[in-house]
C-alpha positions, 0 to 999 in steps of 0.5 A: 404149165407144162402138167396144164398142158399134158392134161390138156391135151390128154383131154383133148385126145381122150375120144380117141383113146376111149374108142381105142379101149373100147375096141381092145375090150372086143378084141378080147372077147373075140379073140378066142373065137378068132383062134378057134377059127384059125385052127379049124382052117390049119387043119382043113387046108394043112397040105395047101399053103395057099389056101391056109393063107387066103382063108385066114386072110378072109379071116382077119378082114372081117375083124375091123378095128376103127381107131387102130394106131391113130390114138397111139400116132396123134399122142406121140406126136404130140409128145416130140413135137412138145419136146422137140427130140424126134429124130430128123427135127421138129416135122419129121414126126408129120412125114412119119404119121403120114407114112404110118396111117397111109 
């Protein structure tokens, strides 16, 4: 029963999940751009703090990843409430995912 049920939610999480690696797959390509991107800001505004840092926050806005946490949120979730072990009880994990995603 219990390995029914794991299949069965992993079934039902499985949209999250491939949507999940689909965007880490991107990150990957991306990410040497992203780098040589960053180190061309450090070098341009190297004397000025506050520049360096709102250029690289203009530089990681423009990545967007839908999904991020909430596959990995909404398992665990699943998980403690199953097996009833997080911490503060039962409900703790909802106060938690809220707190998380919000």
């Amino acid at each position: 029963a219990i390995v029914a049920l794991t299949l069965l939610i992993r079934f039902a999480l499985y949209p999250l999940n491939a949507g999940s690696i689909r965007n880490m797959r991107r990150m990957k390509i991306t990410q040497p751009l992203m780098q040589k991107k960053v180190k061309e800001i450090q070098e341009r505004h190297k004397d000025d703090p506050a520049k360096l840092q709102e250029e690289m926050g203009g530089v990681y806005k423009g990545i967007r990843t839908p999904g991020g946490r909430k596959p990995t949120l909404a398992f665990q979730a699943s998980s403690l409430n199953r097996s009833g072990t997080s911490p503060g009880g039962p409900s703790a994990w909802t106060e938690w995912i809220g707190n998380a995603v919000g």
